[in-house]
C-alpha positions in Angstrom: -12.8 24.1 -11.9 -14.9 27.3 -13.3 -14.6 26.4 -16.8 -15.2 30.5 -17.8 -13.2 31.3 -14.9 -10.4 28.5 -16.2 -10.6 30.2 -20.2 -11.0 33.4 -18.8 -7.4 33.1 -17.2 -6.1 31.0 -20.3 -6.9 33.7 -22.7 -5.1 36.3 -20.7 -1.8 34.5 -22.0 -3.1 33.0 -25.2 -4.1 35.3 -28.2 -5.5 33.0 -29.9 -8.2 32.4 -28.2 -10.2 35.7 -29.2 -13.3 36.4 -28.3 -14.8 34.9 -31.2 -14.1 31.4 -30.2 -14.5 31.4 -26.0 -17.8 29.7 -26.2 -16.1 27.1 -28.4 -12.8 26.7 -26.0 -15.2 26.8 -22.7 -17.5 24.1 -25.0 -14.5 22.0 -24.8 -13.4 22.5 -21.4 -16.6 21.3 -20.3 -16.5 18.4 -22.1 -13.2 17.3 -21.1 -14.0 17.6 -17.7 -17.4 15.2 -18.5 -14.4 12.9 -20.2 -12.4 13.0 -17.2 -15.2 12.5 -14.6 -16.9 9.4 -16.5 -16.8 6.6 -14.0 -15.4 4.1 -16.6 -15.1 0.0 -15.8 -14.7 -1.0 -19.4 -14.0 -4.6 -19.7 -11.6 -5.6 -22.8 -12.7 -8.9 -24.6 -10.5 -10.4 -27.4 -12.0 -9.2 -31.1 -9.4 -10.6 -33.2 -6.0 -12.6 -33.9 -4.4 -11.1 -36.8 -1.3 -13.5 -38.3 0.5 -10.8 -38.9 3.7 -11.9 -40.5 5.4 -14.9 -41.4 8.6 -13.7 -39.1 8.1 -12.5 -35.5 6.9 -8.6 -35.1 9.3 -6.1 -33.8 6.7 -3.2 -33.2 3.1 -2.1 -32.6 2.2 1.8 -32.9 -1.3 3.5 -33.5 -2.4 6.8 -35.6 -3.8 9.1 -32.9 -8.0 8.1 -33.0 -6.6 4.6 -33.3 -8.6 3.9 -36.5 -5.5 2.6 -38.1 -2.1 0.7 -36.8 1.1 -0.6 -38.3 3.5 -3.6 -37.5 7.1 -3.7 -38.3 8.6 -7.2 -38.9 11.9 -9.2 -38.9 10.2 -10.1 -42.8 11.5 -6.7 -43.8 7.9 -4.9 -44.2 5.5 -2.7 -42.3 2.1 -3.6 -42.7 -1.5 -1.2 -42.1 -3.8 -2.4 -40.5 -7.6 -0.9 -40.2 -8.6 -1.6 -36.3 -12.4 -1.7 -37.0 -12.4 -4.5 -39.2 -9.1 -6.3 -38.4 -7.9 -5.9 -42.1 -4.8 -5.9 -43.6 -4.7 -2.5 -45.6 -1.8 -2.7 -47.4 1.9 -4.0 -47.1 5.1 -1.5 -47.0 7.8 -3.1 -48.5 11.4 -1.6 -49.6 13.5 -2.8 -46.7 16.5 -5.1 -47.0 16.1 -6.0 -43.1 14.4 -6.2 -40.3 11.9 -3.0 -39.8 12.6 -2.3 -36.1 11.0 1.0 -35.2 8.0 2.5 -36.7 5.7 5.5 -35.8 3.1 7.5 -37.4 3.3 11.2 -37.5 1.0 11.7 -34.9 -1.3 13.9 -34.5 -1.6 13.7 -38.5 -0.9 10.4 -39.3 -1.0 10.4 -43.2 2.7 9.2 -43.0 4.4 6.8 -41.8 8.1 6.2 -40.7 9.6 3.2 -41.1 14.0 2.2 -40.2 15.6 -0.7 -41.0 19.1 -2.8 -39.8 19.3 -1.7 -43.6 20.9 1.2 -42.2 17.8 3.5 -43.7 15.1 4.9 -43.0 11.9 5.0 -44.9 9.1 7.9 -45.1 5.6 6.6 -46.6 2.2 7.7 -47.1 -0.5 6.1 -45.1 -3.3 6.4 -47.7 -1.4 5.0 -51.1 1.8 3.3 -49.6 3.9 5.0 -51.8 7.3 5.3 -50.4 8.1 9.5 -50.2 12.1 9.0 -49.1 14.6 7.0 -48.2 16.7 8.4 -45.9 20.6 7.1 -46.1 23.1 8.4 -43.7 23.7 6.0 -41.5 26.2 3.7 -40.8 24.9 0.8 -38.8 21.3 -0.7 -38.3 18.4 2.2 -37.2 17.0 0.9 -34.3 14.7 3.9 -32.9 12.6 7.0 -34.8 10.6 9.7 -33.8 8.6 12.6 -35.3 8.1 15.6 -34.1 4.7 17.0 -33.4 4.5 19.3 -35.8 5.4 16.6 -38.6 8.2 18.4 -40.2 11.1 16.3 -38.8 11.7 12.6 -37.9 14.7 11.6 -36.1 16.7 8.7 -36.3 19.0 6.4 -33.4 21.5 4.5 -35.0 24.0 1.9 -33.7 26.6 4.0 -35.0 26.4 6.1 -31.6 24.7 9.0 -33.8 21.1 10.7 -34.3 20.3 12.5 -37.6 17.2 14.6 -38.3 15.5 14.8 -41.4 13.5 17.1 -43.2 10.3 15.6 -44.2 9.4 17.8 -46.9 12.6 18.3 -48.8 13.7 14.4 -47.9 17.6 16.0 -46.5 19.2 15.2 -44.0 19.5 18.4 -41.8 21.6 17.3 -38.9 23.9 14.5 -36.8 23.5 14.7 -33.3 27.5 13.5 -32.7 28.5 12.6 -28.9 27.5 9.4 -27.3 30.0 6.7 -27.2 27.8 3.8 -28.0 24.5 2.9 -29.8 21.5 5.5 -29.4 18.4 3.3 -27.9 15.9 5.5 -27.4 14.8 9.2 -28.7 11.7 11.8 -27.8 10.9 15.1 -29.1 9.7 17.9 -26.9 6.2 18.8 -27.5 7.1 21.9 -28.4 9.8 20.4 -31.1 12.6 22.8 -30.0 14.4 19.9 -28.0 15.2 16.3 -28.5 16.6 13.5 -25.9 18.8 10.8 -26.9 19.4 8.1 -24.6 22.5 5.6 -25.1 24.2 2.4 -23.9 27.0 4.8 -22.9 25.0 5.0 -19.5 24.1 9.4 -20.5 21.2 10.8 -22.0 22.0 14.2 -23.8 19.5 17.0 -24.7 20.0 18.7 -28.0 18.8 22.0 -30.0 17.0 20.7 -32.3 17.3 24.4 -34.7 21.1 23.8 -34.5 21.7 20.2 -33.3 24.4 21.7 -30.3 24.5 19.8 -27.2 23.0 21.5 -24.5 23.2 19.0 -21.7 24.5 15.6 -20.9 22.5 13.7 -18.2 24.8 11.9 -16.1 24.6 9.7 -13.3 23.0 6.6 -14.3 25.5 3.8 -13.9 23.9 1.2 -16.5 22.9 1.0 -20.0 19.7 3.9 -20.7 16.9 2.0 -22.0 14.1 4.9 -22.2 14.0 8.3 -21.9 10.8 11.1 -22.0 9.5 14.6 -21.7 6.8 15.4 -19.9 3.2 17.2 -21.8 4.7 21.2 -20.5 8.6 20.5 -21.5 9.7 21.0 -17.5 11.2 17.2 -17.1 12.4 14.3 -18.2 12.2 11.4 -16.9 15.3 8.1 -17.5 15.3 4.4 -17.2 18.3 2.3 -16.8 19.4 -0.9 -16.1 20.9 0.1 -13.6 17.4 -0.3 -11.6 16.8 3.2 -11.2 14.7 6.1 -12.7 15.7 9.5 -12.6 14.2 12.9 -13.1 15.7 15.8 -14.7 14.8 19.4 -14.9 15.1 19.7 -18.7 15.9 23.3 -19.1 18.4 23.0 -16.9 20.2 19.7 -17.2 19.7 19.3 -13.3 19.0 15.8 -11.2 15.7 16.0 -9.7 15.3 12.9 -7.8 16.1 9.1 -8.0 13.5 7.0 -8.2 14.4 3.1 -6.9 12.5 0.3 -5.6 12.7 -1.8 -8.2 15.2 -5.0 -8.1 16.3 -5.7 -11.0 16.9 -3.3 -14.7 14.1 -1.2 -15.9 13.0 -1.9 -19.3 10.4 1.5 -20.3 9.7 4.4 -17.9 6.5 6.9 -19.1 4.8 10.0 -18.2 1.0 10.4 -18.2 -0.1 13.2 -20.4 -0.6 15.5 -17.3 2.8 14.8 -16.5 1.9 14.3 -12.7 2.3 10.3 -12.6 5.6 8.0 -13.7 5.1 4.8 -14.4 8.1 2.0 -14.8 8.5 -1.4 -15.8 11.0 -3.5 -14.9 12.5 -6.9 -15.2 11.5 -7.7 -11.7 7.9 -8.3 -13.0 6.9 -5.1 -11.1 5.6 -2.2 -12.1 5.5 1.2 -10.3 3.4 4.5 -9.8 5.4 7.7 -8.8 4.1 11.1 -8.5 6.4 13.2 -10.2 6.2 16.3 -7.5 6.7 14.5 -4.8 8.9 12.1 -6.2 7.2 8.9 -3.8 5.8 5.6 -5.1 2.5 5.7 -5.0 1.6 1.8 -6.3 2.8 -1.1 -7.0 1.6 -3.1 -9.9 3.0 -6.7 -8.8 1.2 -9.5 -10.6 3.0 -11.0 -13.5 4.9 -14.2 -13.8 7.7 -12.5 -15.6 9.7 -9.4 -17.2 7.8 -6.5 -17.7 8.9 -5.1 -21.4 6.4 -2.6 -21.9 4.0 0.2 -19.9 1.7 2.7 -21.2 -1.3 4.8 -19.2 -4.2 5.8 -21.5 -4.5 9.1 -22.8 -6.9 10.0 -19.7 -4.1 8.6 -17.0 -6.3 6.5 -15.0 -5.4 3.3 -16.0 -2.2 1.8 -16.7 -1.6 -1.1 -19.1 1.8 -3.7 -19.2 3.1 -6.1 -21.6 5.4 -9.1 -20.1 7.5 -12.1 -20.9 4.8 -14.2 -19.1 2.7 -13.8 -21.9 0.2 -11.9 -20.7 -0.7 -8.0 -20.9 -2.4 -6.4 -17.7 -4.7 -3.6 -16.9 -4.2 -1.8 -13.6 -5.4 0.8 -11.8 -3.0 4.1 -11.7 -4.1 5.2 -8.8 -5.0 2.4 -6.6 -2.1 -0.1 -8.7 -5.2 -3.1 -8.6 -4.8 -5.4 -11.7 -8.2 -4.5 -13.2 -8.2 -7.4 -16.2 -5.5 -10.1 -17.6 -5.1 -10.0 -21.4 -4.6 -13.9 -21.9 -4.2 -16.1 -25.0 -0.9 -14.9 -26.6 1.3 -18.5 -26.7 4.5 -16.3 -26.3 6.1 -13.1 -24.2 4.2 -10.1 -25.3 6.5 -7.2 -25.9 4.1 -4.6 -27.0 1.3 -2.9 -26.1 -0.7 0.3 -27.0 -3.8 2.2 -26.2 -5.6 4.1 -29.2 -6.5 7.6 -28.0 -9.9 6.6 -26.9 -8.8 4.0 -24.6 -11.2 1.8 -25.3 -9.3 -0.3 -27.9 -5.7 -2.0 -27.0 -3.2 -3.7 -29.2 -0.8 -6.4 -27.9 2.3 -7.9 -30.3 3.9 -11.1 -29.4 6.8 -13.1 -30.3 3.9 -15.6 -31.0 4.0 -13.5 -34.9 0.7 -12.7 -34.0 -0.6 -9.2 -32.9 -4.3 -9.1 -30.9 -7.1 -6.1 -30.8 -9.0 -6.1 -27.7 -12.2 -4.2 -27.6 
C-alpha cells in the first residue's frame, strides 16, 4: 500500500492525526510495513533455566516490550523477573493460596494483577512491589483476570459463577457480572473497553456492558464446558473454544453465530486471534493444532506434530508464526501460513503448559510443571 495514500484516507476519519504529525504517522506506516516485509528465520536457542519456585507454576505473562515477566505459583507468590538478565527482581507476596492468574496492565505495565483461591485479588506496582489493593468480593477461588486496555479496570472470574470489575484507582468494586450457572473460566476485554466476554462451564459465553454491567447477549450453542473465549483487534468477532471439540465465531455486536469451526477430535483447550484478526488458531487435546481464516471460515493448516495435549497457542505480535505449548513436554514453532513445525523447544522434564511471545517476537517464555520456567532467545 501507498503509505500517503493509506494516512491520507486514515486521517479523513481520524482527527487526530492533524497535519502536524502526517510525516510522523506516514514515518510509521512505512516502517511497519519494513517490519512486516522482513524475511525473518530466527532460530530460538535456550538462554536460561530459571527455578522459579519451590511449588509448580500456574502462569507465565509478559509486560508488552517483554523486558520484564511474572510467574504465579501454587507457593502463594508472584515473582518478576527481568528477561535480559534472567534475574529474579523481586517476590509478590500477600496471598494465602495458590496465585492462579496474573497479567500486567498492558500496554503500561507498571502494575501488576495478581488472584488467588484466597478468594482475592491483588493489585501491585511493578517498580517497588508494593501491594496498591486487595480486592475482596468474592466468594470462591479467582481463577482468571483481565485488564482493560486503558488500565482503569481489571476484571475478575470466580468459581462462584460471577465476574466483578474493579476500579483501579479508587480500589472499589464497581460491578458483578451475575448470570452464568457455573464457574467463569475465561474473560477478555474489548479493545475498545466498552465490552467484556465471560466464558463458563455452563457451556455459554455472555457479552456484557462494561459502563453498566447489563447482559447484552448470551452465546449459545456450544454443547461442552467453554474453555477460551476472544475478541478480535476491530471489536467485530469473537471467537469460542469448547470441549465440545468445536470453535465458533460470533458477530459481537450482534450476539449472532458466524460459523463452526470443527476438525479437531477431541476438546479444545485455547482458541486465539492474530492481531489482524484475519487468522484463528486452536489447540486441542488431540495434539493438533489448527489455522482458520476468519472470513472464510476454512482451515487453512494443520500444525500436527506433538506427542501429546496441546494446552497452549499464541501467534507473535506480527502473525506469521505460531507457537504451542504441550503435555509432551515440548513447545513448537510453526509456520501460520504454511503450518511447517519451524523449531522444537526441548529440555523441559515435564508437560509445558505455558507459553508466550514478548512483543518483539524474538524472545519466548515456556512454564512447566517441571517448577521451572525457560527464556529462549
Amino acid at each position: 500500500t501507498d503509505a500517503i495514500a493509506l494516512v491520507e484516507e486514515i486521517g479523513k476519519g481520524e482527527p487526530l492525526i492533524t497535519a502536524s504529525c502526517k510525516e510522523h504517522v506516514i514515518h510509521l506506516v512505512r516502517r511497519l510495513q519494513e517490519n512486516l516485509g522482513e524475511k525473518e528465520d530466527h532460530k530460538f536457542y535456550l538462554f536460561k533455566v530459571l527455578r522459579a519456585h519451590i511449588l509448580p507454576l500456574t502462569n507465565v505473562a509478559f509486560n508488552k516490550s517483554g523486558s520484564r515477566f511474572i510467574t504465579g505459583s501454587y507457593d502463594r507468590t508472584c515473582k518478576v523477573w527481568d528477561t535480559a538478565s534472567g534475574e529474579e527482581l523481586r517476590t509478590l507476596e500477600g496471598h494465602g493460596n495458590v496465585v492462579c492468574a496474573i497479567a500486567f496492565n498492558n500496554p503500561y505495565g507498571d502494575k501488576i494483577a495478581t488472584g488467588s483461591f484466597d478468594r482475592t485479588c491483588k493489585l501491585w506496582s511493578m517498580e517497588t512491589g508494593k501491594c496498591y489493593h486487595t480486592f475482596r468480593g468474592h466468594s470462591a477461588e479467582i481463577v482468571c483476570l483481565s485488564f482493560n486496555l486503558q488500565s482503569t479496570l481489571v476484571a475478575t472470574g470466580s468459581m462462584d459463577t460471577t465476574a466483578k470489575l474493579w476500579d483501579i484507582e479508587k480500589g472499589e468494586e464497581l460491578v458483578t457480572l451475575s448470570g452464568h450457572s457455573a464457574e467463569i473460566i475465561a474473560l477478555s476485554f474489548n479493545t475498545t473497553g466498552d465490552r467484556i466476554i465471560t466464558g463458563s462451564f455452563d457451556h455459554t459465553v455472555v457479552v456484557w456492558d462494561v459502563g453498566t454491567g447489563r447482559k447484552l447477549h448470551t452465546l449459545m450453542g456450544h454443547c461442552g464446558e467453554i474453555s477460551s473465549a476472544q475478541f478480535n483487534w476491530d471489536c467485530s468477532l469473537i471467537v469460542t473454544a469448547s470441549m465440545d471439540k468445536t470453535c465458533m465465531l460470533w458477530n459481537a455486536m450482534t450476539g449472532t453465530h458466524i460459523a463452526t469451526l470443527r476438525g479437531h477430535s477431541d476438546e479444545i483447550s485455547d482458541v486465539c486471534f492474530d492481531y489482524a484478526g484475519q487468522r484463528i488458531a486452536t489447540a486441542s487435546a488431540d495434539g493438533s493444532a489448527r489455522v482458520y481464516n476468519a472470513e472464510t471460515k476454512k482451515c487453512i493448516a494443520k500444525l500436527e506434530g506433538h506427542g501429546g495435549e496441546i494446552s497452549k497457542v499464541c501467534f507473535n505480535p506480527k502473525g506469521n508464526r505460531i507457537l504451542t505449548a504441550s503435555s509432551d513436554k515440548t513447545a513448537r514453532l510453526w509456520d501460520a501460513a504454511t503450518g511447517h513445525c519451524l523449531q522444537i523447544l526441548e529440555g523441559h522434564t515435564d508437560e509445558i503448559f505455558s507459553c508466550a511471545f514478548n512483543y518483539k517476537g524474538d524472545t519466548i517464555i515456556t512454564g512447566s510443571k517441571d517448577n521451572t520456567c525457560r527464556i529462549w532467545h
